[in-house]
SERO-4910 file (N, C-alpha, C, O; in steps of 0.05 Angstrom, whole numbers):
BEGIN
 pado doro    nc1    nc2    nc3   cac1   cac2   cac3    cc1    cc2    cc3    oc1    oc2    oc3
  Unk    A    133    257   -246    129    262   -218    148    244   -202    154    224   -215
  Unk    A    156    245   -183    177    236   -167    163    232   -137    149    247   -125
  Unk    A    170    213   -132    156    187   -108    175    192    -89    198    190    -99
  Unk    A    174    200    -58    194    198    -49    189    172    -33    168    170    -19
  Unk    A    206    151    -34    208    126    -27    205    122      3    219    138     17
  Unk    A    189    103     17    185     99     40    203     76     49    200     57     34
  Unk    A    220     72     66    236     54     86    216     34     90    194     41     99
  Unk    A    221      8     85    203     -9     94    190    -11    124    168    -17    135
  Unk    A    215     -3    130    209     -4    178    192     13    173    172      5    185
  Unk    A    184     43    156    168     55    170    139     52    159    121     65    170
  Unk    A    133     34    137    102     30    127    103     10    143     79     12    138
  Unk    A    106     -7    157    101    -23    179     84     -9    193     61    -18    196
  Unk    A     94     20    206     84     25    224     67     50    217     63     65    236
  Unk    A     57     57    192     49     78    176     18     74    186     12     51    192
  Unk    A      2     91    187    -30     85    197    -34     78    173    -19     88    156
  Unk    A    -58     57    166    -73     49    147    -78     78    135    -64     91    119
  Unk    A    -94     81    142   -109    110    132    -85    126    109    -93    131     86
  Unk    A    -61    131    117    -40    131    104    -30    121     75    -23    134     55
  Unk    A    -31     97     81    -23     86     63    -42     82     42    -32     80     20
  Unk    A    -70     81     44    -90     92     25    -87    101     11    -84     97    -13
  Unk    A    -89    128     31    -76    162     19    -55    159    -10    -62    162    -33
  Unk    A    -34    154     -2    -13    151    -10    -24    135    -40    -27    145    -63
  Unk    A    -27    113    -32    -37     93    -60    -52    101    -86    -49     96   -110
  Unk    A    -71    118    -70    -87    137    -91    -72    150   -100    -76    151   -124
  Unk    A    -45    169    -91    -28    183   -101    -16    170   -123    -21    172   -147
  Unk    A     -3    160   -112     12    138   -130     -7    127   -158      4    127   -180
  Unk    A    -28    119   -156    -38    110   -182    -46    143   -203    -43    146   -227
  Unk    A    -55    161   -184    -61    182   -202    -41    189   -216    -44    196   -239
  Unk    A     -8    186   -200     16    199   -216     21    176   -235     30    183   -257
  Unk    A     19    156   -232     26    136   -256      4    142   -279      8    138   -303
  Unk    A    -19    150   -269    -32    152   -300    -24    180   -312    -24    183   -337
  Unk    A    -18    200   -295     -4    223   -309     15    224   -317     22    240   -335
  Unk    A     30    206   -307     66    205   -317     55    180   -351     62    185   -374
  Unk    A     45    167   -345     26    153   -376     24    169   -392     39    169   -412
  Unk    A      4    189   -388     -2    214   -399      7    230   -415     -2    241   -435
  Unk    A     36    230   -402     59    247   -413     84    224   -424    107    226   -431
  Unk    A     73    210   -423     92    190   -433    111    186   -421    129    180   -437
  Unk    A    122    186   -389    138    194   -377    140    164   -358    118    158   -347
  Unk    A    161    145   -352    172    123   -341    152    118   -319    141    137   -308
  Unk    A    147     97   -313    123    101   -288    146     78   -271    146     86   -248
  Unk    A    157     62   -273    169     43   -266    179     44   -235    180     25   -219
  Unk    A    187     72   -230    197     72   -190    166     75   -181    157     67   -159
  Unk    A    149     89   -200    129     94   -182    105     70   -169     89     71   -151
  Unk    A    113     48   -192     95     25   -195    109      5   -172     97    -11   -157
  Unk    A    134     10   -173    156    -10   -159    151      3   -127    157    -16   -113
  Unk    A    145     22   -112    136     32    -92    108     31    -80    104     35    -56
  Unk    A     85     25   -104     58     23   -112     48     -4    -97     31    -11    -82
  Unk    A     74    -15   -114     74    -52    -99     77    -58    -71     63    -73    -57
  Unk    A    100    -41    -64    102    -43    -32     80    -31    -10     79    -35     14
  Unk    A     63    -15    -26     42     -8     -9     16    -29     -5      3    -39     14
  Unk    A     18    -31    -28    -13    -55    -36     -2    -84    -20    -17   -101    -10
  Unk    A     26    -86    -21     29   -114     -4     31   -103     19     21   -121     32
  Unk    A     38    -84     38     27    -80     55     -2    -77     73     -5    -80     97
  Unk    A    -22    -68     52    -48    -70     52    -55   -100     50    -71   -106     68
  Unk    A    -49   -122     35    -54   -151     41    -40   -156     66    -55   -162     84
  Unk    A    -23   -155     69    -11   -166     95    -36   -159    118    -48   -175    133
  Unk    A    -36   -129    115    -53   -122    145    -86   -138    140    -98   -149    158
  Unk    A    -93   -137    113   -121   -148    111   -114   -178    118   -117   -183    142
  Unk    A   -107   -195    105    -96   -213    118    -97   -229    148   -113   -246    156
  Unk    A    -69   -214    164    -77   -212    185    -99   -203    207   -100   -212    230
  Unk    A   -113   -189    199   -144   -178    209   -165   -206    200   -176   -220    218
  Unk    A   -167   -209    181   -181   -238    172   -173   -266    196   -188   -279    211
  Unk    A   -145   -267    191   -133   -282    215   -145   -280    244   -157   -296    259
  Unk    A   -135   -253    243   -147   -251    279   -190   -256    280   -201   -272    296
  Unk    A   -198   -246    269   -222   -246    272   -240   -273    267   -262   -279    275
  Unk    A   -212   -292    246   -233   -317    245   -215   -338    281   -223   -358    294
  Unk    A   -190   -321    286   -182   -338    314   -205   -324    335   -220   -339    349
  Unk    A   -208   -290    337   -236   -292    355   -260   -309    352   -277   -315    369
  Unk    A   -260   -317    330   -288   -329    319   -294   -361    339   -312   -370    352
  Unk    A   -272   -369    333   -263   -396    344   -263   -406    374   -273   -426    386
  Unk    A   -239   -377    385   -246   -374    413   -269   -378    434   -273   -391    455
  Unk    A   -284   -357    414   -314   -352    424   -331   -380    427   -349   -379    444
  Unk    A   -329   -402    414   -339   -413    419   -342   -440    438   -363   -451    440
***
């Protein structure tokens, strides 16, 4: 199966919801491309760029909510 590769500028600005989506894609085709015995390697290497995008944003949400936390008081 063949991944078409995302530009980093634009999962920046990709909705969460998205990139979910996407991730689940991505692991289902790596266990099928497994399956078939077939290279998983771009798909895992694109896999990565999603999931570190998903830390970054969790991350930063953690950030902001423990700076509201602080504020507030």
């Amino acid at each position: 199966m063949e991944i078409r590769q995302i530009h980093v500028d634009r999962l920046e600005t990709m909705p969460e919801e998205e990139i979910n989506g996407r991730s689940r894609s991505m692991h289902g085709a790596i266990h099928r491309a497994r399956q078939d015995k077939q290279n998983t390697q771009d798909i895992e290497i694109e896999l990565c760029y999603f999931q570190r995008e998903l830390e970054v944003r969790n991350h930063r949400r953690r950030a902001h909510q423990e700076w509201i936390r602080q504020f507030r008081r």
